[in-house]
C-alpha positions as CSV (number, residue, x, y, z in Angstrom):
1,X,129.6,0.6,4.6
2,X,126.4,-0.4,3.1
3,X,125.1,-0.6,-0.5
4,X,123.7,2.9,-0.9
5,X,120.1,2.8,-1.3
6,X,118.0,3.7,-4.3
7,X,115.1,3.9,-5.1
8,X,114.8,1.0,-8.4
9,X,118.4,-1.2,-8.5
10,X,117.8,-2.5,-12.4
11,X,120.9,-4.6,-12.3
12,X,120.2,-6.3,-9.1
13,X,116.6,-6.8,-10.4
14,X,117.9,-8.3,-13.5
15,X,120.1,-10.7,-11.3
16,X,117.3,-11.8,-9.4
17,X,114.8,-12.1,-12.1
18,X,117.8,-14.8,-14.2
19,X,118.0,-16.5,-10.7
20,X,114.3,-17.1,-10.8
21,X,114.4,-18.3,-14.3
22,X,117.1,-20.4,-13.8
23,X,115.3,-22.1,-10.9
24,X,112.1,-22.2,-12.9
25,X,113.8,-23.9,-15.8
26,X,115.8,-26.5,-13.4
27,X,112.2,-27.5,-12.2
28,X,110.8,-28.1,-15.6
29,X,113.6,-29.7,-17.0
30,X,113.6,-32.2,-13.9
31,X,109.3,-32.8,-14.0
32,X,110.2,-33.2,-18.0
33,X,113.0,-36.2,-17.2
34,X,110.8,-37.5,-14.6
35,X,107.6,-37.4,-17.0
36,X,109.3,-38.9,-19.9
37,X,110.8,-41.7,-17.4
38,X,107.5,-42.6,-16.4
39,X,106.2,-42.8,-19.8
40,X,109.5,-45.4,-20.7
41,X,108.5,-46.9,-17.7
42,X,105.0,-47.2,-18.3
43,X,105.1,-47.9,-22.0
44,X,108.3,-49.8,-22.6
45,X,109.1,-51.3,-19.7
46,X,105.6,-52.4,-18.1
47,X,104.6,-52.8,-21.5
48,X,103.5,-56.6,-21.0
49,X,101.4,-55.9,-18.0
50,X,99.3,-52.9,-19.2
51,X,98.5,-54.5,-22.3
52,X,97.3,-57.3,-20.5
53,X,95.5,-55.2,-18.1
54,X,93.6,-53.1,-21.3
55,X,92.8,-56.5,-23.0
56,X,91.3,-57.9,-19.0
57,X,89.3,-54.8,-19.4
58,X,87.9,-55.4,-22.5
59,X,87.7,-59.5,-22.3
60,X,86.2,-60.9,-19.2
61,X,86.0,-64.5,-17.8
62,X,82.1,-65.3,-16.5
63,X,81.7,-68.2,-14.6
64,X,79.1,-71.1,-15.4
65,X,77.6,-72.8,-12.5
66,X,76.8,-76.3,-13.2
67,X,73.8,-78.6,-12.6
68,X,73.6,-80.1,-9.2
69,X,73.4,-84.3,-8.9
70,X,70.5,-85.7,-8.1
71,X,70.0,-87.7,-4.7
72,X,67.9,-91.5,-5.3
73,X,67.3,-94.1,-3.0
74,X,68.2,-97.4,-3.2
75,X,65.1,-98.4,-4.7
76,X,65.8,-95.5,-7.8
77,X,63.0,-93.0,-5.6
78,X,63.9,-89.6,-6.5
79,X,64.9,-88.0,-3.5
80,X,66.4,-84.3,-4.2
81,X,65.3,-83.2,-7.6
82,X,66.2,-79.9,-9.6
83,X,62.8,-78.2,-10.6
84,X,62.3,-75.6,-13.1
85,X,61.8,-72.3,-11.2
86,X,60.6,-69.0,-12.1
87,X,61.8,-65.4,-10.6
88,X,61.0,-61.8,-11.0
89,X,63.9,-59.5,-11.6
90,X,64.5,-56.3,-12.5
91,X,66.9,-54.1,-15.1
92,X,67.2,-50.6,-12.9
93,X,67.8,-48.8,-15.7
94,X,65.4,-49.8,-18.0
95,X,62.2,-49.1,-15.9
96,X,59.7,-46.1,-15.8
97,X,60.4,-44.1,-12.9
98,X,61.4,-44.8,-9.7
99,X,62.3,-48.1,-8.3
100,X,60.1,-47.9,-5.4
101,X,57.0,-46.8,-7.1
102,X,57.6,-50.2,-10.0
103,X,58.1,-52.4,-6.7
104,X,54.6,-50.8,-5.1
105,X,52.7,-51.5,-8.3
106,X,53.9,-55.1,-8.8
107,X,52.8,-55.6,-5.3
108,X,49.2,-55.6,-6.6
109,X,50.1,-58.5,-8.8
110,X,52.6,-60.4,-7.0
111,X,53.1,-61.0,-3.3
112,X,56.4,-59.3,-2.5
113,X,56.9,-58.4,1.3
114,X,59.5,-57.0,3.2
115,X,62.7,-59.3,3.3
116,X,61.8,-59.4,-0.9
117,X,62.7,-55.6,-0.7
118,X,65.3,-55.9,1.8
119,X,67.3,-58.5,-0.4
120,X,66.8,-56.7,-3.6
121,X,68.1,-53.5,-2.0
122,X,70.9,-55.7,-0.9
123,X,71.9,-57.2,-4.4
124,X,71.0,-54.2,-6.1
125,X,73.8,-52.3,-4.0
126,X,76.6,-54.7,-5.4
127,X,75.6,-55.0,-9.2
128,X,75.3,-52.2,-12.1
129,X,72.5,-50.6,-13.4
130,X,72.3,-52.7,-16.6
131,X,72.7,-55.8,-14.4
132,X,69.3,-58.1,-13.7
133,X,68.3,-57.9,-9.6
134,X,65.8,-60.6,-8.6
135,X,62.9,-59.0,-6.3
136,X,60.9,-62.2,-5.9
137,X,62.3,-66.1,-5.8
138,X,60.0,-69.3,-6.6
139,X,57.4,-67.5,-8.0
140,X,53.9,-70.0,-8.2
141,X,52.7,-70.7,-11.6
142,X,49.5,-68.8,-10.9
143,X,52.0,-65.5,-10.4
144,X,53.7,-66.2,-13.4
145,X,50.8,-66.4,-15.5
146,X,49.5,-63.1,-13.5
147,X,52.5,-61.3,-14.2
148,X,52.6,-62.5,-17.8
149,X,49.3,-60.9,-18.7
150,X,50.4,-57.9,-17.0
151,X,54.1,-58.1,-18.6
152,X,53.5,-55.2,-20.8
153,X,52.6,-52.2,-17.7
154,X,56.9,-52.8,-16.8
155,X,59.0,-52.1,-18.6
156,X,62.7,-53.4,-17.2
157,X,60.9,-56.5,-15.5
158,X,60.8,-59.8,-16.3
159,X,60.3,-63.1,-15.4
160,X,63.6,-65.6,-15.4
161,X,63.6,-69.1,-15.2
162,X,65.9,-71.4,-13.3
163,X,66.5,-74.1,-11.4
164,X,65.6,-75.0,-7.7
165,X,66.1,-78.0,-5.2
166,X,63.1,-79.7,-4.1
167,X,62.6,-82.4,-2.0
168,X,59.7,-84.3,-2.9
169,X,59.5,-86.4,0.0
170,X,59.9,-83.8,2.3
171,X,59.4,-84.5,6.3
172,X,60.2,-88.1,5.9
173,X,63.4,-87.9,4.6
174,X,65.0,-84.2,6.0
175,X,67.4,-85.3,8.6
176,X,68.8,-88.0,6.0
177,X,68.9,-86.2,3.3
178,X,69.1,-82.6,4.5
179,X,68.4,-79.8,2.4
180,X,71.1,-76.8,0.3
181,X,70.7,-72.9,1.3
182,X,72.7,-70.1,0.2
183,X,76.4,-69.7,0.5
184,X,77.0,-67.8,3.6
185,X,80.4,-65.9,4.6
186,X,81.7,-68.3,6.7
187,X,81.2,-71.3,3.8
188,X,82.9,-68.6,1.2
189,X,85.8,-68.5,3.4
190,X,86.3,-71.7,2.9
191,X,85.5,-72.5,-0.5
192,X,87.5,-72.5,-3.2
193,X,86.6,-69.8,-5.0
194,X,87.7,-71.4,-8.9
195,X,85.2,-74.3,-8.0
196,X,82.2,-72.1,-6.6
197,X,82.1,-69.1,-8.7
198,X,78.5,-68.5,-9.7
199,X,77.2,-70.8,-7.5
200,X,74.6,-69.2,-5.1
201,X,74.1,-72.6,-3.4
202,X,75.3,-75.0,-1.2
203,X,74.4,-78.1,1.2
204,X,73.7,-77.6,4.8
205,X,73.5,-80.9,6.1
206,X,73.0,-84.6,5.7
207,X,73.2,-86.2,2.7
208,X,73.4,-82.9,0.6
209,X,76.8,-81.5,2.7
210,X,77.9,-84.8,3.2
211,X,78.5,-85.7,-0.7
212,X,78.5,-82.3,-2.0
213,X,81.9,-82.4,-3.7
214,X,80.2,-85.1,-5.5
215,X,77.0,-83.3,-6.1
216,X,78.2,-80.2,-6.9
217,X,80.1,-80.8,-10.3
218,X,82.5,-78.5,-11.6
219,X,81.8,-75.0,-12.8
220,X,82.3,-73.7,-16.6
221,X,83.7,-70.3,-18.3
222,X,82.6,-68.3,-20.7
223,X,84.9,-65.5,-22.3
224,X,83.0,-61.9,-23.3
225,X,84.3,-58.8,-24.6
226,X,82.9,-55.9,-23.0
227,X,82.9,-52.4,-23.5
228,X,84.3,-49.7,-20.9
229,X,80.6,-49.9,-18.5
230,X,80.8,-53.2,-18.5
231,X,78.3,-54.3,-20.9
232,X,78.5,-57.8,-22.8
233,X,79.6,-57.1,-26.9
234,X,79.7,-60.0,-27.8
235,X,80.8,-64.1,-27.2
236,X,84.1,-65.4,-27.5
237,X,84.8,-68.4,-26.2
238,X,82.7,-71.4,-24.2
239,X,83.9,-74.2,-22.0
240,X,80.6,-75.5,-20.4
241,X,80.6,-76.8,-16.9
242,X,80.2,-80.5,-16.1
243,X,77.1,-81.6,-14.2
244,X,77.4,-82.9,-10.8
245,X,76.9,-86.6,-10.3
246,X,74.1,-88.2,-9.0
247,X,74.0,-89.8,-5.8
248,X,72.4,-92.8,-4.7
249,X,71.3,-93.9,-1.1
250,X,71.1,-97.2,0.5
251,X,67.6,-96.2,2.0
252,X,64.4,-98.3,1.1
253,X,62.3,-95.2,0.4
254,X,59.2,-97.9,1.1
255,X,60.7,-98.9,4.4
256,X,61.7,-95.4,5.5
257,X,57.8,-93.9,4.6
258,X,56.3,-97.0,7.1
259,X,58.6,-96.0,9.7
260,X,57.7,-92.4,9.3
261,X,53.9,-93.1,9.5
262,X,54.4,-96.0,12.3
263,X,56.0,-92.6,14.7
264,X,53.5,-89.7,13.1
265,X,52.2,-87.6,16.0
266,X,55.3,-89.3,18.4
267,X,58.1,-87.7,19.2
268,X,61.5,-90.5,18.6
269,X,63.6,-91.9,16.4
270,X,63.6,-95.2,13.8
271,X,67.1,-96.7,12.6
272,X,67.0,-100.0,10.7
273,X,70.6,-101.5,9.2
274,X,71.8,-104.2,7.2
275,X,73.7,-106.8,9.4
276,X,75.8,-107.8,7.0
277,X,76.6,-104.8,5.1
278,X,75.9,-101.6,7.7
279,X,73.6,-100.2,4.8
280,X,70.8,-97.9,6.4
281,X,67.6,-98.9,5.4
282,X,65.6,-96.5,7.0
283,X,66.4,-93.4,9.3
284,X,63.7,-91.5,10.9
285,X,63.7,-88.7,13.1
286,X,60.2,-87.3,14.5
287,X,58.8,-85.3,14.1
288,X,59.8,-83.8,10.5
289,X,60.2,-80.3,8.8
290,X,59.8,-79.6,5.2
291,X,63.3,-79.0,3.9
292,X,62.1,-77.0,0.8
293,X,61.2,-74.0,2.9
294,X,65.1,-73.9,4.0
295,X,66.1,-74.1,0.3
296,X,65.6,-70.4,-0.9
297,X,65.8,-68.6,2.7
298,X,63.0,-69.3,5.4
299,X,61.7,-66.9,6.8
300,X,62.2,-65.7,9.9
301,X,58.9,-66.2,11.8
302,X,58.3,-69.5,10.3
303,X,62.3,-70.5,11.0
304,X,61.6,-69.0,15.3
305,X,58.7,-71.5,15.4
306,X,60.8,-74.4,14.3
307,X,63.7,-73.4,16.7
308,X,61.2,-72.8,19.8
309,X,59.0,-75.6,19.4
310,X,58.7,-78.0,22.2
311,X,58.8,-81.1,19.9
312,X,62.6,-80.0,18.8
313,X,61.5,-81.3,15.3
314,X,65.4,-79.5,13.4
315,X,66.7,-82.3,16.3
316,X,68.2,-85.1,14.2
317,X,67.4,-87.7,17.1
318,X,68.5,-90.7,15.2
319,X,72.1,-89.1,15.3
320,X,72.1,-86.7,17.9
321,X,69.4,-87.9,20.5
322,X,71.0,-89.5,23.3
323,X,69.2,-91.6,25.7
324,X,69.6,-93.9,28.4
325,X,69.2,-97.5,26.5
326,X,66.8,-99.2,29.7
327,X,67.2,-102.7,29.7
328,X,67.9,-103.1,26.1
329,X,71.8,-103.0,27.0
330,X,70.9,-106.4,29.4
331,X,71.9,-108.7,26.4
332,X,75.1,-107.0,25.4
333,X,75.7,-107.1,29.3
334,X,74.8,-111.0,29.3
335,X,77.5,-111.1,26.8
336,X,80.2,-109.4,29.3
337,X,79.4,-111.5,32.0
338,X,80.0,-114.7,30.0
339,X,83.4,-113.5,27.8
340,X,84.8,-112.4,31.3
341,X,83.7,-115.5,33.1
342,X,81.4,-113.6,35.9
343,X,78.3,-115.7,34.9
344,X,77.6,-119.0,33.8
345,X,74.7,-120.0,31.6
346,X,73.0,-122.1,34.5
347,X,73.8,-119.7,37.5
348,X,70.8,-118.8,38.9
349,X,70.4,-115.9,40.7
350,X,67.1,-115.4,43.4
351,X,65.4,-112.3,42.3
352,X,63.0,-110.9,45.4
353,X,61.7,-108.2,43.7
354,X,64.6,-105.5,45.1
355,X,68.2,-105.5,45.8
356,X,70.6,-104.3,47.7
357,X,73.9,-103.5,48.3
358,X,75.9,-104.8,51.1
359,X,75.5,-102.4,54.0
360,X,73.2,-100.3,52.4
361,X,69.7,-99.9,53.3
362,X,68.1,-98.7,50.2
363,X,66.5,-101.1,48.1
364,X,66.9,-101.5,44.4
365,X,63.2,-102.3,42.8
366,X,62.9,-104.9,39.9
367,X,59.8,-103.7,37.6
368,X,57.8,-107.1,38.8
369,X,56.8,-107.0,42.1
370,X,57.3,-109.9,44.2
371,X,60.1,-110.7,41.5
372,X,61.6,-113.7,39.4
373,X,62.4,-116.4,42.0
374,X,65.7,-117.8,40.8
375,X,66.4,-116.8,37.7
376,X,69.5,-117.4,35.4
377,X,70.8,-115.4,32.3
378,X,68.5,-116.7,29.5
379,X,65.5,-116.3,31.5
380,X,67.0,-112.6,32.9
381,X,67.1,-111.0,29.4
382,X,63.5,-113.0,28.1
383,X,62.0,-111.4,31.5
384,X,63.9,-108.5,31.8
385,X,65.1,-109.2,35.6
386,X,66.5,-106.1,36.5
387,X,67.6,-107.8,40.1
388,X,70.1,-110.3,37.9
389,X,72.1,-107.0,36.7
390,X,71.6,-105.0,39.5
391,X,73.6,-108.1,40.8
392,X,75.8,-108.8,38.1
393,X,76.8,-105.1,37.4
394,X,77.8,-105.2,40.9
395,X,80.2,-108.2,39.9
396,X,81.7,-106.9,37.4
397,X,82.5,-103.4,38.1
398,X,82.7,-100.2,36.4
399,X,86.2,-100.8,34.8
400,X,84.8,-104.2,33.4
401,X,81.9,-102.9,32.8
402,X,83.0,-100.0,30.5
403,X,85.4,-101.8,28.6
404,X,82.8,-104.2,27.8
405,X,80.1,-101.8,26.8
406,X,83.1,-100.1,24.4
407,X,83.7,-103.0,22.3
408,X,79.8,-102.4,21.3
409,X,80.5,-99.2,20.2
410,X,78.4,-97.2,23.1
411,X,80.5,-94.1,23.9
412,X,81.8,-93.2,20.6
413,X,80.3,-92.4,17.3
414,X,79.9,-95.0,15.0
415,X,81.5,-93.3,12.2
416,X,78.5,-93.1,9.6
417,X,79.2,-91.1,6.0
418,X,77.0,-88.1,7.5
419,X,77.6,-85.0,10.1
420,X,76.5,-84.2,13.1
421,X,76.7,-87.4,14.9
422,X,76.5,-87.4,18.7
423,X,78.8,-89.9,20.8
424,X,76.7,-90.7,23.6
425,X,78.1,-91.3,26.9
426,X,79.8,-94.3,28.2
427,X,80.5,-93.1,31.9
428,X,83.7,-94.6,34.0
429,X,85.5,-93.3,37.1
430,X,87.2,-91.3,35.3
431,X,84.9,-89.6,33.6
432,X,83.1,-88.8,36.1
433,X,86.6,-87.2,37.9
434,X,87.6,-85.0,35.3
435,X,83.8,-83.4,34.2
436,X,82.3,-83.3,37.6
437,X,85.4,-83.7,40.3
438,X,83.4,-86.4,42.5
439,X,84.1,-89.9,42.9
440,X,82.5,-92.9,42.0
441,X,80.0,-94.5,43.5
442,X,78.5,-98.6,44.1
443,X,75.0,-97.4,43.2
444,X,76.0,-95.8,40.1
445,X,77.6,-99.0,38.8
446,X,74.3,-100.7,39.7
447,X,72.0,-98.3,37.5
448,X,74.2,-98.9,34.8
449,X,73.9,-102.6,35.0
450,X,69.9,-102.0,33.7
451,X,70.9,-98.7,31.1
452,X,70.2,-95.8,33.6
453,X,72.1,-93.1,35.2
454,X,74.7,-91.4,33.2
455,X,74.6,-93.9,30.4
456,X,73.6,-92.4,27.4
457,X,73.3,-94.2,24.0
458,X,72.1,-92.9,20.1
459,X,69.0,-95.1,18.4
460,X,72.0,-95.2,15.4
461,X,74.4,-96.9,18.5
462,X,71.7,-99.4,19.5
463,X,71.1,-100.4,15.9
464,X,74.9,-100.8,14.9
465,X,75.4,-102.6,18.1
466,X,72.3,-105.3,17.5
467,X,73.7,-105.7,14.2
468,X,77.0,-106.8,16.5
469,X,74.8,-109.0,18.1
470,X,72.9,-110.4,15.0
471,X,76.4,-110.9,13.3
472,X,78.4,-112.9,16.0
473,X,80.5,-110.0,17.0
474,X,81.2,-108.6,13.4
475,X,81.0,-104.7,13.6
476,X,79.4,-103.3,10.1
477,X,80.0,-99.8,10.2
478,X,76.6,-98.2,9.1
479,X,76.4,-96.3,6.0
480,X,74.4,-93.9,3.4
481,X,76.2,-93.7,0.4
482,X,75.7,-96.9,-1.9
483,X,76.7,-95.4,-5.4
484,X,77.8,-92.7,-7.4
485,X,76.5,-92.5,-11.3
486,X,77.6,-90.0,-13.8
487,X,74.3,-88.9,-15.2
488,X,75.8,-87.9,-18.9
489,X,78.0,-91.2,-19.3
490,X,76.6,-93.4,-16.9
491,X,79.8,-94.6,-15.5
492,X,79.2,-95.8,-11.8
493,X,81.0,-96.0,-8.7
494,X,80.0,-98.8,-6.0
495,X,80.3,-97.9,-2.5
496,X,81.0,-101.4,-0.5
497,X,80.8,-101.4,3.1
498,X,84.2,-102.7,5.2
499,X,82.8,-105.5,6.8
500,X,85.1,-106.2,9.3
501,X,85.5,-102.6,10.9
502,X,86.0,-104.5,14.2
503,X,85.2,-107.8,15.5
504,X,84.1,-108.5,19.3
505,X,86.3,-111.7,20.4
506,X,84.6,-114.4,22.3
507,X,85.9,-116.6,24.6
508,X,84.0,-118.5,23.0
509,X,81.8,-118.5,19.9
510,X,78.8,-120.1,21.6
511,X,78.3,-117.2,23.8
512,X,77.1,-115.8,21.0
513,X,74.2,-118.4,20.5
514,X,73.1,-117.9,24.0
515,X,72.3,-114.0,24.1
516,X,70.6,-115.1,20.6
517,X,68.7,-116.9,21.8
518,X,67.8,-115.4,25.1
519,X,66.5,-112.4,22.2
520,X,64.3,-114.8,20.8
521,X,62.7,-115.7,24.1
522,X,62.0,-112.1,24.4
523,X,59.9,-112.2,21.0
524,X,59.0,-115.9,20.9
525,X,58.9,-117.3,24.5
526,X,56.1,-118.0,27.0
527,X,56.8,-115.5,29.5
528,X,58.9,-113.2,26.8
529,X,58.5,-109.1,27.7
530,X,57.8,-108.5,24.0
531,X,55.7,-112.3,23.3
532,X,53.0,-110.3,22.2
533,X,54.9,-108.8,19.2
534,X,56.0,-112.0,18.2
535,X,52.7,-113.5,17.7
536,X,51.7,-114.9,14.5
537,X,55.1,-114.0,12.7
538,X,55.8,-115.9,9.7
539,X,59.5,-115.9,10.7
540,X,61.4,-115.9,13.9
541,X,63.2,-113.0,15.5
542,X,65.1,-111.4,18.6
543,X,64.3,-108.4,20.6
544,X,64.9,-107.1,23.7
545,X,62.2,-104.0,25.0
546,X,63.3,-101.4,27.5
547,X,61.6,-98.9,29.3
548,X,63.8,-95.4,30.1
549,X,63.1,-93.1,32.8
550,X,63.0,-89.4,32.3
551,X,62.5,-88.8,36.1
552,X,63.2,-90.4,39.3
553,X,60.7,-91.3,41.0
554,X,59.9,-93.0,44.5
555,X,59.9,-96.6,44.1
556,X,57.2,-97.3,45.6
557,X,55.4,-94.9,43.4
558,X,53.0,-97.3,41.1
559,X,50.7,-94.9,39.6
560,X,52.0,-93.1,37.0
561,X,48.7,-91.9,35.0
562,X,49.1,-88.3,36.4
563,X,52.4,-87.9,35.1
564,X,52.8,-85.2,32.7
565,X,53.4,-86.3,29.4
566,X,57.2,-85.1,28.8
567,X,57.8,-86.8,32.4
568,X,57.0,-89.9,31.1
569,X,59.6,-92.9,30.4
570,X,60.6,-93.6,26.8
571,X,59.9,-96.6,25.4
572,X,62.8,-98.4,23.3
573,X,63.1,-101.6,21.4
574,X,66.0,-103.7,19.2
575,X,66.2,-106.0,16.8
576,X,67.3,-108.6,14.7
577,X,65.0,-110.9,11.9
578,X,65.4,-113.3,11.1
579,X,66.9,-114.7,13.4
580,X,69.1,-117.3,12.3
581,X,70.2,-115.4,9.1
582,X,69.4,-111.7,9.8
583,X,69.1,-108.9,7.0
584,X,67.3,-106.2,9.0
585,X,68.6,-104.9,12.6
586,X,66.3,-102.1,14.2
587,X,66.3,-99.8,16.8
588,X,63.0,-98.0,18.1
589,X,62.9,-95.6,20.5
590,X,59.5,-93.6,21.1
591,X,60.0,-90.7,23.6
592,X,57.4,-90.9,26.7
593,X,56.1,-94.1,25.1
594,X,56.2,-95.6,28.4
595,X,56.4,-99.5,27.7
596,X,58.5,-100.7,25.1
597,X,56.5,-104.1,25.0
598,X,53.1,-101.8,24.5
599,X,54.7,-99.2,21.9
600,X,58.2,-100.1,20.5
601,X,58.2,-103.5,19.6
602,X,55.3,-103.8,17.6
603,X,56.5,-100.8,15.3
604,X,60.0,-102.9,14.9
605,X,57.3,-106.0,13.9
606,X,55.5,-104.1,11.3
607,X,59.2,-103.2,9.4
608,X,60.2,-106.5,9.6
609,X,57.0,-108.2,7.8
610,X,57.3,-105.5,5.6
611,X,60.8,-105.6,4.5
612,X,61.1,-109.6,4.7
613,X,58.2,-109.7,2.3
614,X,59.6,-107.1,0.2
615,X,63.0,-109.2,0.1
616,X,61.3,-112.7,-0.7
């Protein structure tokens, strides 16, 4: 039987009341354990680390970028300076009224256009109110002045000074050197960020990426206490950063302008090397860019014109233009044939004017018509006989051929101190297996044997293999850096080139003599392709000109006024003076030049009387 029901149970009421309070009680006695636990836990036990945290909060670490090394020349030409430079920024919360409305006003003073506003916007997003925000970078001294006079209608706008990287030489010298831009995200993944905190800049390429661990220095600290916004109180404690060091180049900034004048308006490439050393006396590419516009963010317009135009000038050619050498490979293939006994000195071979292969019916033109008569290896490379290597490529084959042309360095890169160096191509049976899947063929070898059809070479490959030449086989390996000097202490570093990278082994050492001097006949001799470049010269020299085709065309085509001009064949020229003791080994190459007799080899003759009466 049930509980009888009434209507109010006080007892049962009472019960259920205590329950509740119990319940109630158990909870707050359980949140009290727990609360004072965390509190010992907080305060006792992660004592250390929360009193650290506070005094983080109240005492922060600032980094100190440091001053950026200086880039000279050889000859002590300032190349990549650090120039005073003025910006406007602006304190958010310390301007009247809105920020769009100041930005409008100092329009009509300053030129500030859209990616200005866009950046700010950016960089204001990721700092606080107190915090300075530039709007405008690099301002002119005629806006600084303007803005001066006008200082007093902004309040929370200033003008900050700084420094900038500038390039004084500019076109001549931005491949070599290169240029710095800001740190992107891909660089800042990579960076360590202890060393580049602070730092907003960083170099691209060339010289400036190349040595930028040298460059950059090492950054500095400063300790601040701040309040709870963020704002500085006062100083604590200082350790200044340390300068980067400066850099200096084996360029002849003299040497390197005349090369840049002697291919204004041409499109091509200038590399001249030390023999005995592999310094790089000059490296042009042309035509030029001004690096500065790079250095502070170009803008996009001007940055589409540079990337579109049809003269390529952001194309480092002396590095990464790859072109097929002509008939300036014929002496280091003269050299082949001797070392592997194809050739001797005073086998004549009867040039007709063509050639051809056995059972094949088409002919192989040599450039004179009606030909050399018998011809032999000195008189080959002096005339440029394209039937003698036609002939002798044949002879020696592809296999012989290749390993031959590798020992000079064709194929690879040659391992200078600065990025972005192309390899070239060296072709072999291989080769031509794995990337295309089709055999080789006679006719290829043939083109080879005069520096056309795959073969590809770099002007800085022709110039380190005429220094090969000019040194009897000794392979210099072509550098940039010459010296490091701490600009606060002075202490230097030399940089001395490994002379003996590699050596080319003769059979025997008066091979040597013989391609020598067949380059001297080119310059020198009676019937010489480039005789005309050699006249009047104070000194003696080598050389051997080639002539590069762009196009194929029919050979019995003559006439080749009515080409278009990016059709034409390039013109190329190498090296050596003088000749019995060299210090100067060039390449030239001029794109669509044509003859290298007409338009390279008298460029390489105005460097050489330069720099030989420079050095006497």
């Amino acid at each position: 039987m049930g509980r009888p029901h009434s209507v109010k149970d006080q007892k049962y009421e009472s019960r259920l009341i205590g329950n509740r309070i119990f319940i109630a009680g158990v909870c707050i006695l359980l949140l009290t354990v727990m609360l004072i636990g965390r509190m010992f836990y907080l305060q006792i036990i992660q004592h250390d680390h929360f009193t650290t945290l506070s005094r983080d909060n109240q005492v922060q670490i600032r980094p100190l970028p440091p001053i950026r090394g200086l880039i000279f020349s050889s000859d002590n030409v300032l190349l990549a300076d650090n120039r005073p430079s003025f910006s406007l920024e602006i304190i958010p919360e310390n301007i009247s009224g809105d920020v769009e409305q100041v930005i409008t006003r100092l329009q009509e003073f300053i030129r500030i256009d859209e990616q200005d506003i866009r950046r700010y916007k950016e960089l204001a997003k990721k700092k606080r109110r107190f915090e300075r925000t530039p709007i405008r970078l690099n301002l002119t001294d005629e806006e600084v002045a303007t803005f001066s006079v006008n200082r007093h209608l902004f309040n929370g706008v200033d003008v900050v000074a700084g420094l900038s990287r500038y390039y004084p030489i500019g076109p001549n010298l931005a491949h070599v050197v290169g240029y710095v831009g800001r740190i992107d995200k891909d660089e800042l993944a990579n960076l360590d960020p202890s060393e580049y905190s602070g730092t907003t800049y960083i170099g691209k390429i060339g010289a400036e990426k190349a040595y930028e661990e040298v460059l950059h220095g090492k950054v500095g600290y400063e300790q601040v206490e701040v309040n709870s916004q963020g704002r500085v109180i006062r100083q604590l404690d200082t350790t200044p950063p340390e300068s980067g060091k400066n850099v200096y180049l084996t360029l002849n900034v003299s040497l390197q302008n005349l090369a840049a004048v002697d291919l204004s308006g041409k499109r091509g490439a200038i590399v001249a090397v030390d023999p005995r050393n592999g310094s790089v006396l000059a490296m042009v590419s042309s035509p030029g860019y001004d690096p500065n516009i790079f250095v502070n963010g170009i803008d996009p317009a001007a940055y589409k014109k540079l990337m579109t135009s049809n003269d390529r000038p952001l194309l480092n050619r002396a590095l990464q233009g790859t072109y097929p050498p002509g008939s300036t490979i014929k002496p280091f293939m003269g050299f082949a044939a001797l070392n592997y006994n194809v050739r001797q000195l005073q086998d004549d071979t009867w040039c007709p004017g063509w050639f051809r292969i056995a059972g094949s019916k088409r002919p192989y033109r040599d450039w004179k018509k009606g030909g050399h008569g018998h011809i032999n290896l000195t008189g080959a490379i002096a005339n440029s006989c394209d039937v003698y290597f036609y002939s002798l490529a044949l002879d020696m084959g592809i296999n012989r051929l290749y390993t031959a042309m590798q020992e000079f360095g064709f194929g690879r890169i040659t391992g200078i101190d600065i990025n972005g160096e192309a390899s070239g191509l060296l072709p072999s049976p291989e080769w031509k297996k794995r990337t295309r899947n089709q055999p080789w063929y006679t006719g290829e070898t043939v083109n080879v044997g005069i520096g056309q059809g795959y073969l590809l070479v770099t002007p800085m490959q022709l110039a380190a293999a005429t220094a090969a030449l000019a040194n009897r086989g000794v392979r210099v390996k072509p550098h940039l850096l010459a010296e490091v000097r701490d600009p606060v202490t002075a202490e230097s570093t030399q940089f001395p080139a490994a002379l003996n990278q590699s050596s080319i082994t003769a059979r025997d050492p008066a091979y040597w003599d013989v391609i020598i001097n067949a380059m001297v006949e080119v310059v020198h001799g009676a019937h010489g392709t480039a005789r005309s470049s050699g006249n009047g010269a104070k000194y003696r020299f080598g050389g051997k000109t080639g002539t590069a085709q762009v196009i194929s065309l029919p050979q019995d085509m003559s006439v080749k006024k009515d080409i278009p001009e990016e059709l034409r064949d390039h013109a190329l020229f190498i090296a050596f003076a003088p000749a019995d003791t060299p210090t100067i080994a060039v390449s030239v190459i001029v794109e669509n030049g044509e003859h290298g007799n007409t338009t390279a080899a008298p460029i390489a003759r105005h460097l050489f009387d330069h720099w030989l009466n420079v050095s006497e």
